[in-house]
Every structure is written in C-alpha cells, then in structure tokens.
Backbone and ligand atoms as CSV (ligand in chain L), in Angstrom:
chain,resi,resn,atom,element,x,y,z
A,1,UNK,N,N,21.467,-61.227,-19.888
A,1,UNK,CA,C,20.202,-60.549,-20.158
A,1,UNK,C,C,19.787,-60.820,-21.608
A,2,UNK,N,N,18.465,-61.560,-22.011
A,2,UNK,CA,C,18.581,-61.974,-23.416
A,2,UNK,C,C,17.359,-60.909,-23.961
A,3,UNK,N,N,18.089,-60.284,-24.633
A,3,UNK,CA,C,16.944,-59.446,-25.358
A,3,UNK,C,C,15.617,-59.883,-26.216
A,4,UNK,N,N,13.847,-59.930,-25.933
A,4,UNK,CA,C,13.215,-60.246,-26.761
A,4,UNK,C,C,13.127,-59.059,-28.305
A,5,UNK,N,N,13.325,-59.675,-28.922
A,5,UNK,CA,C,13.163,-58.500,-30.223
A,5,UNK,C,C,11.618,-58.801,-30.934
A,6,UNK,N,N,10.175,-59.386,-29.639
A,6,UNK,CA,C,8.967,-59.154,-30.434
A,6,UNK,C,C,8.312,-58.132,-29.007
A,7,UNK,N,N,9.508,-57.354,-28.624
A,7,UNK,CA,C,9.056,-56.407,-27.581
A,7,UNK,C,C,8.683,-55.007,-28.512
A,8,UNK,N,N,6.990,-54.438,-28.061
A,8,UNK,CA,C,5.972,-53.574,-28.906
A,8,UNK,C,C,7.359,-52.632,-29.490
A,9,UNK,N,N,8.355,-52.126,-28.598
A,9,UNK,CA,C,9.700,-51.038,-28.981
A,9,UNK,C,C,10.274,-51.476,-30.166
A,10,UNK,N,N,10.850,-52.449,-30.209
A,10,UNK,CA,C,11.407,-53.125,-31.336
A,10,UNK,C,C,10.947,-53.067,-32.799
A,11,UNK,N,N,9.551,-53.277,-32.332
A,11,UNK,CA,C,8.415,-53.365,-33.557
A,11,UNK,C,C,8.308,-52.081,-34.327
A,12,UNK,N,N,8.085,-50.949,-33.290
A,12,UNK,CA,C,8.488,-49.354,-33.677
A,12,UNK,C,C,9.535,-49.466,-34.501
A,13,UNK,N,N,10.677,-49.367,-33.782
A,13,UNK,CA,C,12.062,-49.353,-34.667
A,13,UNK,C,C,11.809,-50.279,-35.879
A,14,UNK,N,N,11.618,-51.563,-36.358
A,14,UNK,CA,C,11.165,-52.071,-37.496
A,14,UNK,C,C,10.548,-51.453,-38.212
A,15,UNK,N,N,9.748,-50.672,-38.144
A,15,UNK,CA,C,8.417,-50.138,-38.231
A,15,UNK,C,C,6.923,-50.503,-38.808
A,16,UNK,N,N,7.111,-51.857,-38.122
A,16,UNK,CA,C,6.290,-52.792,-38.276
A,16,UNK,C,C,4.651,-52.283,-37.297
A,17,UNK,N,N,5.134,-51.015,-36.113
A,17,UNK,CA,C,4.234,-50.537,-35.752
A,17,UNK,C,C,3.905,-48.971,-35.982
A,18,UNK,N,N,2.921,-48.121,-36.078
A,18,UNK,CA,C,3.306,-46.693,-36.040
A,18,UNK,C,C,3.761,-46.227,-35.046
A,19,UNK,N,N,4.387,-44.408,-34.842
A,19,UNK,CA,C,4.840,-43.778,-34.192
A,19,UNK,C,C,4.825,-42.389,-34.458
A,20,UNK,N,N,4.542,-41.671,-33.430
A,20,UNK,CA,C,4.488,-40.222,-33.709
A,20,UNK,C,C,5.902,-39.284,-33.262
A,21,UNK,N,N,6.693,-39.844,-34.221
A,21,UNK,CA,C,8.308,-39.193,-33.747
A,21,UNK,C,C,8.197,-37.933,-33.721
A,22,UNK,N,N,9.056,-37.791,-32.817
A,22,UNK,CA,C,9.732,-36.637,-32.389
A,22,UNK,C,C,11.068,-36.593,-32.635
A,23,UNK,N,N,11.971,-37.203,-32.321
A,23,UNK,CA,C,13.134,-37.127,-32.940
A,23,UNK,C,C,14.016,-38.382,-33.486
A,24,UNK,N,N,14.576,-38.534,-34.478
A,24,UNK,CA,C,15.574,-39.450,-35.267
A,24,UNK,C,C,16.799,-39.080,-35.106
A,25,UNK,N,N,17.815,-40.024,-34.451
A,25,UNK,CA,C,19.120,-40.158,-35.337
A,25,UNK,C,C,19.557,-41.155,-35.330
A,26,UNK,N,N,20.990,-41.571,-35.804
A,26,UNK,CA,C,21.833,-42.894,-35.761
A,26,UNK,C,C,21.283,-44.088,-34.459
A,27,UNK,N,N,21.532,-43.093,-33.333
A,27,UNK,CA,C,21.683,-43.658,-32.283
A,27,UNK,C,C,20.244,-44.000,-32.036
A,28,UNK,N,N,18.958,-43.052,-31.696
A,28,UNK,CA,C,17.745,-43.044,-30.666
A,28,UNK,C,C,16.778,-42.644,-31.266
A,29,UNK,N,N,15.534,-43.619,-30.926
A,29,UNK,CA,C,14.560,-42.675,-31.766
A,29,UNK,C,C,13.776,-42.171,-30.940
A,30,UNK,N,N,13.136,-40.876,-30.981
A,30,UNK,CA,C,11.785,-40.484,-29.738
A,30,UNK,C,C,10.601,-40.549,-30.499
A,31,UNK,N,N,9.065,-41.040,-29.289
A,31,UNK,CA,C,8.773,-40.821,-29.642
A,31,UNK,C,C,7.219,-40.432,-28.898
A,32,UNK,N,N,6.377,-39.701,-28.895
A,32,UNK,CA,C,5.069,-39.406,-28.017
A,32,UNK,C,C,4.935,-40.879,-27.394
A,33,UNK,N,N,4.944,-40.535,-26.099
A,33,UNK,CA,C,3.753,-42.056,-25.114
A,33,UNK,C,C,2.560,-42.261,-25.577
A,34,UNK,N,N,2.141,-43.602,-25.777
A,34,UNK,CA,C,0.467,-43.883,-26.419
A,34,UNK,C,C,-0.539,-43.249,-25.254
A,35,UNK,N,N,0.074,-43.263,-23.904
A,35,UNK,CA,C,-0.953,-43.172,-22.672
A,35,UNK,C,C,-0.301,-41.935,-22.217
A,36,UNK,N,N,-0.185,-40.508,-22.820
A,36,UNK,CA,C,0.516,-39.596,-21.755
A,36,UNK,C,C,0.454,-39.342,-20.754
A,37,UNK,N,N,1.340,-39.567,-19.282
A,37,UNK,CA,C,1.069,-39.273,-17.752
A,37,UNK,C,C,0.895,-37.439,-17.273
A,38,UNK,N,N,1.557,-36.714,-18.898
A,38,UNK,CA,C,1.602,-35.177,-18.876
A,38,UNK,C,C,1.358,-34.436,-19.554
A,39,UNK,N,N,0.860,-33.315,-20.269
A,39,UNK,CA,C,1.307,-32.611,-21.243
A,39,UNK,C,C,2.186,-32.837,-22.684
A,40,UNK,N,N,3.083,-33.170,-21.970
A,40,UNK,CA,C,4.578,-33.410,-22.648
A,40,UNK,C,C,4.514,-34.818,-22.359
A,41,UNK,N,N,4.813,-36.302,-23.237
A,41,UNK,CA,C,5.396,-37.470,-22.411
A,41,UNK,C,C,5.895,-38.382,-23.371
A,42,UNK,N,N,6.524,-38.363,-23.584
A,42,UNK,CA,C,7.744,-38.732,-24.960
A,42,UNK,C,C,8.802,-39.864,-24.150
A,43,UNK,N,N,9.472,-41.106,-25.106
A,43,UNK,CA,C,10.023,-41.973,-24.650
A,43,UNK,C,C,11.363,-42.226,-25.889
A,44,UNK,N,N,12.269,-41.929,-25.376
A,44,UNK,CA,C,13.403,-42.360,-25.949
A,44,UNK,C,C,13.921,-43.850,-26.081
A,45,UNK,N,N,14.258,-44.239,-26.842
A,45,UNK,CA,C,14.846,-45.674,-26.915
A,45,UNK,C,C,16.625,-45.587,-27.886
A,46,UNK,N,N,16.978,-46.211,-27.241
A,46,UNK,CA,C,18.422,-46.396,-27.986
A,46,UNK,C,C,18.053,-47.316,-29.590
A,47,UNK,N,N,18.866,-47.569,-30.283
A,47,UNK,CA,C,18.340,-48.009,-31.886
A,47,UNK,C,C,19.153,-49.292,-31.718
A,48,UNK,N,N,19.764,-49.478,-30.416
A,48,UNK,CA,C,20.614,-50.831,-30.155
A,48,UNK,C,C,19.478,-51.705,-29.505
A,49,UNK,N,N,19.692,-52.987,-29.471
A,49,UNK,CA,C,18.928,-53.965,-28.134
A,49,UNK,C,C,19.723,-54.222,-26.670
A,50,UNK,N,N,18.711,-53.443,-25.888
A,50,UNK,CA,C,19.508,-53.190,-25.009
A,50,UNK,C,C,17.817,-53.324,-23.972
A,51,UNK,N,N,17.988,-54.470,-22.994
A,51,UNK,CA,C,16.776,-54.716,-22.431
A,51,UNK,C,C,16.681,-53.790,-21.695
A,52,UNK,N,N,17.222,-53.052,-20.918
A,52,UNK,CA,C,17.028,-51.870,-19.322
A,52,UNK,C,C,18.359,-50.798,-19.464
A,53,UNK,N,N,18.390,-49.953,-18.778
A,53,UNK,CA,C,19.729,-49.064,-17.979
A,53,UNK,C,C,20.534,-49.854,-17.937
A,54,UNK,N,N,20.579,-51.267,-17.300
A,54,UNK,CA,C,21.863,-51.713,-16.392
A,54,UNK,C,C,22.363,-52.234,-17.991
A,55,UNK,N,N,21.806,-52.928,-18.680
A,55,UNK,CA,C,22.283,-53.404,-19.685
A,55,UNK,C,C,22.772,-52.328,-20.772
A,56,UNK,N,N,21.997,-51.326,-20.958
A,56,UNK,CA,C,22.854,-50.473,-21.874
A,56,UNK,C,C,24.073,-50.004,-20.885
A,57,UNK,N,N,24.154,-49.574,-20.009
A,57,UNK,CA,C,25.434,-48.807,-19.240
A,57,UNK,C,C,26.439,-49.895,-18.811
A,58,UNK,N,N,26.039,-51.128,-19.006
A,58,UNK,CA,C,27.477,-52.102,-19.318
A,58,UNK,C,C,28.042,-52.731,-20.435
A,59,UNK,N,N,26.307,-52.924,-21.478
A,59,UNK,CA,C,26.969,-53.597,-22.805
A,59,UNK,C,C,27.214,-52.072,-23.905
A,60,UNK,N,N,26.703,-51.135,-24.072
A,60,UNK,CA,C,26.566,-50.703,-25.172
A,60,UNK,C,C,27.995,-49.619,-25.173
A,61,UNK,N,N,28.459,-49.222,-26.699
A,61,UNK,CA,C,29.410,-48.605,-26.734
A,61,UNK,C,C,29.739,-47.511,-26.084
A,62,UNK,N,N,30.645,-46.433,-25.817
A,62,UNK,CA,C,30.941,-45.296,-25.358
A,62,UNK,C,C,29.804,-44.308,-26.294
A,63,UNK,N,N,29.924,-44.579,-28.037
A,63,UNK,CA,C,29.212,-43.875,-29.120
A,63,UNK,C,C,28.159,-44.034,-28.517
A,64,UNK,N,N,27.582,-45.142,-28.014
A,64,UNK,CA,C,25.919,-45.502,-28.208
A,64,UNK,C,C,25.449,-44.248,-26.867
A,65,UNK,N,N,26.421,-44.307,-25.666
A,65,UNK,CA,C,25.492,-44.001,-25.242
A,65,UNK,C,C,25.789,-42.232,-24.054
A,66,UNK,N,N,27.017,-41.620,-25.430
A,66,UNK,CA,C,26.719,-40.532,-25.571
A,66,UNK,C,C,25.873,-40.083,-27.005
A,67,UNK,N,N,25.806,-40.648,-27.565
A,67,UNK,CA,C,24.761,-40.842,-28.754
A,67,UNK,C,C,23.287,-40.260,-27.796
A,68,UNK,N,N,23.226,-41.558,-26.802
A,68,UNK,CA,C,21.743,-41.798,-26.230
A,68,UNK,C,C,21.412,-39.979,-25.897
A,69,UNK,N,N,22.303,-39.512,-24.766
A,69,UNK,CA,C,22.773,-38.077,-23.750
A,69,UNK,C,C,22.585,-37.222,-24.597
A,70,UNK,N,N,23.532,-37.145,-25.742
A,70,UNK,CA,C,23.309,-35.518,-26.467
A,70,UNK,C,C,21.914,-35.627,-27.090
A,71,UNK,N,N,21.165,-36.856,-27.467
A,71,UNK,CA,C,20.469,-36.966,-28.091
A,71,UNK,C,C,18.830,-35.983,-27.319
A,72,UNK,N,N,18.814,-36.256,-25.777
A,72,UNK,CA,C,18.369,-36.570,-24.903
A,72,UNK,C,C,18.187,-34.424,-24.858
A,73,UNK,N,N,19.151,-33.787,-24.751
A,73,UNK,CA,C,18.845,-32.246,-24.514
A,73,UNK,C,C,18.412,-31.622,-26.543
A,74,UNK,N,N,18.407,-32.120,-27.272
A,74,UNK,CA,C,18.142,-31.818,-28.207
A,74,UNK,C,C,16.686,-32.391,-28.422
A,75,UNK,N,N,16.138,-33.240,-27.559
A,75,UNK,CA,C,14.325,-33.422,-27.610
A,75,UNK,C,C,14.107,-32.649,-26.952
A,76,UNK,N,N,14.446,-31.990,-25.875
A,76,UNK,CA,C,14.035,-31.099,-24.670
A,76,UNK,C,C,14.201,-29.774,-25.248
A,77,UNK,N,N,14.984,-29.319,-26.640
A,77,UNK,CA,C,14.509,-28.430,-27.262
A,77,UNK,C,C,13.102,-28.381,-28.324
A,78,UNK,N,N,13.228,-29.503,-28.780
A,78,UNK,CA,C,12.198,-29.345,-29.588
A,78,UNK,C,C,10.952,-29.363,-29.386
A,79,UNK,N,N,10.856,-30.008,-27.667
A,79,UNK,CA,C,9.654,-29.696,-26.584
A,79,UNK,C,C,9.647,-28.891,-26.463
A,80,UNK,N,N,10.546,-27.634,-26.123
A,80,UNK,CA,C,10.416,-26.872,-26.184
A,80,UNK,C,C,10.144,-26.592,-24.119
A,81,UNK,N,N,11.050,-27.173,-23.662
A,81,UNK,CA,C,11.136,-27.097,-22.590
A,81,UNK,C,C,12.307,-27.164,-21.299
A,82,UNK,N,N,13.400,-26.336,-22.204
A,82,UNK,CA,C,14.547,-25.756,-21.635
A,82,UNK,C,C,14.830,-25.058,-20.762
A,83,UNK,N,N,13.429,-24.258,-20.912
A,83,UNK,CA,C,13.711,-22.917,-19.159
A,83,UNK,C,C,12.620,-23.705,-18.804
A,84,UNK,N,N,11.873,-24.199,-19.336
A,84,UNK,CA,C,10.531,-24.454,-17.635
A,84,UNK,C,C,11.211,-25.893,-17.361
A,85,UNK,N,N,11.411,-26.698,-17.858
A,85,UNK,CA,C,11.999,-27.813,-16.983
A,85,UNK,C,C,11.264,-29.349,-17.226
A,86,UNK,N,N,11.882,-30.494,-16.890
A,86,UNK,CA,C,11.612,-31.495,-17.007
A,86,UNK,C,C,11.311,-32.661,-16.133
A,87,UNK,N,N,11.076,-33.962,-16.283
A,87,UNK,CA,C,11.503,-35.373,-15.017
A,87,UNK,C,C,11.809,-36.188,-16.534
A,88,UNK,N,N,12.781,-36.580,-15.790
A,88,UNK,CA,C,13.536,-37.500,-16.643
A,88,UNK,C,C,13.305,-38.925,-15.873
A,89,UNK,N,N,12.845,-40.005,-16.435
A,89,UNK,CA,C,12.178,-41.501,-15.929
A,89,UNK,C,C,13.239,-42.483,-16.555
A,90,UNK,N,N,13.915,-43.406,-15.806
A,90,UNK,CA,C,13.979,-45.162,-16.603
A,90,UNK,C,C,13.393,-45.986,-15.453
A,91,UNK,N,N,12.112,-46.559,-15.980
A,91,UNK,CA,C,11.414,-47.896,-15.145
A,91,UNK,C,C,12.247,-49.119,-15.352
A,92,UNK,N,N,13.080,-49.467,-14.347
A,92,UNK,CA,C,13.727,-50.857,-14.564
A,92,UNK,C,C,13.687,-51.816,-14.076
A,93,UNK,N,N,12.977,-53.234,-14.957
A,93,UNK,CA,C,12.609,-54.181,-14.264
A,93,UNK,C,C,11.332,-54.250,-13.398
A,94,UNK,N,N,11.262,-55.194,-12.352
A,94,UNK,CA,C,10.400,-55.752,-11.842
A,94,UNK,C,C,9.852,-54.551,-11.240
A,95,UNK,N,N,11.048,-53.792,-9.872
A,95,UNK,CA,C,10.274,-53.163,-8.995
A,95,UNK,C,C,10.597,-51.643,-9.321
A,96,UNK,N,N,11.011,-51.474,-10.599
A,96,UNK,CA,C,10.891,-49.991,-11.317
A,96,UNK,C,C,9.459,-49.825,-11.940
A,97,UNK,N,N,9.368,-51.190,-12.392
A,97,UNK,CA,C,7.643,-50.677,-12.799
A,97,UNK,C,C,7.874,-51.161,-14.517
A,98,UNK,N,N,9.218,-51.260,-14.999
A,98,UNK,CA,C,9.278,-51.207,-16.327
A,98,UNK,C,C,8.475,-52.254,-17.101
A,99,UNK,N,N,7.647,-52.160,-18.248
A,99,UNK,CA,C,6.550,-52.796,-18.927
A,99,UNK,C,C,7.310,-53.206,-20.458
A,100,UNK,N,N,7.953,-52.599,-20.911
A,100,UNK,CA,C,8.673,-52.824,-22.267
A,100,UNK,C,C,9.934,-53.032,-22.095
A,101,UNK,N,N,10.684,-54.387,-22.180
A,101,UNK,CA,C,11.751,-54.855,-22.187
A,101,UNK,C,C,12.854,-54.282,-23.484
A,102,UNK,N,N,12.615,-52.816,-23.429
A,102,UNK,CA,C,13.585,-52.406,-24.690
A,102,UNK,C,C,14.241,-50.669,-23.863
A,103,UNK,N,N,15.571,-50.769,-23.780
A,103,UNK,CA,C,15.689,-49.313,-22.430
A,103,UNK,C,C,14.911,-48.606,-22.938
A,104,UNK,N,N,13.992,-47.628,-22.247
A,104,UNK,CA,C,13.637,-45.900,-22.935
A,104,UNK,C,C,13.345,-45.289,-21.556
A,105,UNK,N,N,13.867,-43.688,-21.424
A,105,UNK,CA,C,13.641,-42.992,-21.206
A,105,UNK,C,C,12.307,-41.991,-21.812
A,106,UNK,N,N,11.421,-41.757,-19.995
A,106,UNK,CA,C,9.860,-41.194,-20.289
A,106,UNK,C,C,10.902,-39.272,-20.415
A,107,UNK,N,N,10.318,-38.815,-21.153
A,107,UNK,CA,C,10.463,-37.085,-20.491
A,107,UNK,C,C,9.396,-36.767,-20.626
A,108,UNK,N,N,8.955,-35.817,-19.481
A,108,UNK,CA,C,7.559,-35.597,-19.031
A,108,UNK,C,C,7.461,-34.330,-18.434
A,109,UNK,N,N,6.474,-33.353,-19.078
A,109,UNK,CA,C,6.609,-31.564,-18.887
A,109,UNK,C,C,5.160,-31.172,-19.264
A,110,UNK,N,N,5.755,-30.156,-19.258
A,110,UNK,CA,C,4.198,-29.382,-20.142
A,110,UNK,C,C,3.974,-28.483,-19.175
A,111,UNK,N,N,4.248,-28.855,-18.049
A,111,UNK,CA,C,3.189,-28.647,-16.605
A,111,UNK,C,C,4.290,-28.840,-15.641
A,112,UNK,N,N,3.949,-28.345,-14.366
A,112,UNK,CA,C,4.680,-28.565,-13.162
A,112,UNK,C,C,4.241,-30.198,-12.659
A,113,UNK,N,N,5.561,-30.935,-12.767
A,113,UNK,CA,C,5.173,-32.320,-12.310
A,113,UNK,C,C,4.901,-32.620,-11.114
A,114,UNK,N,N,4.174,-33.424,-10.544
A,114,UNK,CA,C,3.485,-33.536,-9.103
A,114,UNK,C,C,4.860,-34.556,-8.270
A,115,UNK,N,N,4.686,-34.264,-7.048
A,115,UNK,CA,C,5.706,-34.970,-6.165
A,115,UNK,C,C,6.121,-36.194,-6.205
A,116,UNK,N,N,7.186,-36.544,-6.034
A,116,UNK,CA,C,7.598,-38.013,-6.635
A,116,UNK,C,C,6.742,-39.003,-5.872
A,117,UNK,N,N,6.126,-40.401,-6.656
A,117,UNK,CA,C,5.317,-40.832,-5.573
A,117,UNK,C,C,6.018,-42.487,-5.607
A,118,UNK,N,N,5.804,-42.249,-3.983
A,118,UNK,CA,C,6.992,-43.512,-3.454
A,118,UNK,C,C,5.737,-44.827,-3.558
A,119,UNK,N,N,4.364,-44.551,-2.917
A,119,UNK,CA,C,3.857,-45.738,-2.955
A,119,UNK,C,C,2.321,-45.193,-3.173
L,1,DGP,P1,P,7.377,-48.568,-18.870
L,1,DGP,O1,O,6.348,-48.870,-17.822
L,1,DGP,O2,O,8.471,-47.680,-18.316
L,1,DGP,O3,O,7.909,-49.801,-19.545
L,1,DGP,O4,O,6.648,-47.674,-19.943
L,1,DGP,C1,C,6.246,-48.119,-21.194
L,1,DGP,C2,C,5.524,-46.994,-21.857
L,1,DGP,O5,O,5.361,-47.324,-23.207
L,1,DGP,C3,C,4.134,-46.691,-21.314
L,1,DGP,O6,O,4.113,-45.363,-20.802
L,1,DGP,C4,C,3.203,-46.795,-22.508
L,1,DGP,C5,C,4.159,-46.794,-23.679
L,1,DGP,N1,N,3.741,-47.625,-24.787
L,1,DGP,C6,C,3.406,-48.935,-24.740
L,1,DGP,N2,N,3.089,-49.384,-25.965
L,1,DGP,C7,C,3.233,-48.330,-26.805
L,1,DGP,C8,C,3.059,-48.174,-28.209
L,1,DGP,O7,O,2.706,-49.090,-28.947
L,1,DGP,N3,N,3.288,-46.932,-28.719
L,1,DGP,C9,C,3.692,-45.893,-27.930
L,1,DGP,N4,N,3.885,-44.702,-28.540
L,1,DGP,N5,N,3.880,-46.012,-26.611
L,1,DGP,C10,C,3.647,-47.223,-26.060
C-alpha cells in the first residue's frame, strides 16, 4: 500500500493547509469536516501515514493505535456527546466510499443520526 503524502490530510498535518482542530496529541489530530453530514462531524486522522483501516491495523504500532482509541473517547467529550451518543465512520477504499487516502475516522452527532443507508 504506497502512501501519497500530497493527499489534502497530509497537507493539514504539515500545515500547509488550515484546520479547525478540535483535538491534538502525539498520536491524532481532529478536526471539523469542511462539508458537515451533522451537527457534530469531525474526522480523526492518525499523525502516522497510514493509507486506510486495513493498513493502520497491520502496519502501525500497538502505541499508534491505542494512541488512535483513547484518543477517540476524549473528542467525544469535548463534543460533548457522551450520554446522547454517536456513529463512528471509516470509508475504506473503493466500495467504502473513502475520498482521502490518509485513515480518518468521521464522528457524527449533534442530532439523532438517520438509518444506516445501504444504497
Ligand atoms: P471520505 O469520503 O471518508 O474520504 O471523507 C473525506 C472527508 O474529508 C469528507 O467528509 C470531506 C472532508 N474533507 C475533504 N477535504 C477537506 C479539507 O480540506 N478540510 C477539511 N476539514 N475536511 C476535508
């Protein structure tokens, strides 16, 4: 899996583009979706190159990607959306839908999310 590093994510992390963070650490940065699908719609990325899921959950360290996890309920506080609840998204690849070749997780709230839609 060869990672492009002039993927728009990358550019963020450089910060060669802006971003309206939400959260920083070692590991992940969050940050608001340009196009929100919700209320709430924020996208996590690992601070490694890591093109999709399959590739972080085979190449990246044990650190990286409980790094990614704890990182992951500590945005969902600062959303501020612990008792009402969440959907947690990774688009992967072709027939996930995924558009940015850099992993991130969508979290998406605000609101009661509408039924999962198959097609
Ligand atoms: P996906 O289809 O899962 O690859 O989703 C990519 C998401 O990234 C999509 O919801 C829109 C968002 N996005 C694309 N370009 C930018 C950008 O430059 N800034 C921000 N904040 N989000 C972006």
């Amino acid at each position: 899996m060869i990672y492009n590093s002039k993927n728009i994510f990358a550019k963020i992390l450089r910060g060669e583009i802006p971003n309206n963070t939400v959260y920083e650490d070692e590991y992940v940065l969050c940050f608001d979706d340009v196009n929100p699908q919700m209320p709430i719609h924020c996208l996590i990325i690992p601070k490694g190159a890591y093109v999709n899921l399959n590739d972080f959950s085979r190449n990246a360290s044990d650190e990286e990607i409980v790094g990614f996890y704890r990182a992951v309920e500590k945005i969902v506080e600062i959303k501020k959306m612990s008792g009402s609840g969440y959907r947690a998204i990774f688009n992967t690849d072709d027939h996930g839908g995924q558009e940015v070749p850099h992993m991130h997780m969508h979290i998406l709230g605000g609101e009661k999310c509408p039924s999962m839609i198959v097609k």
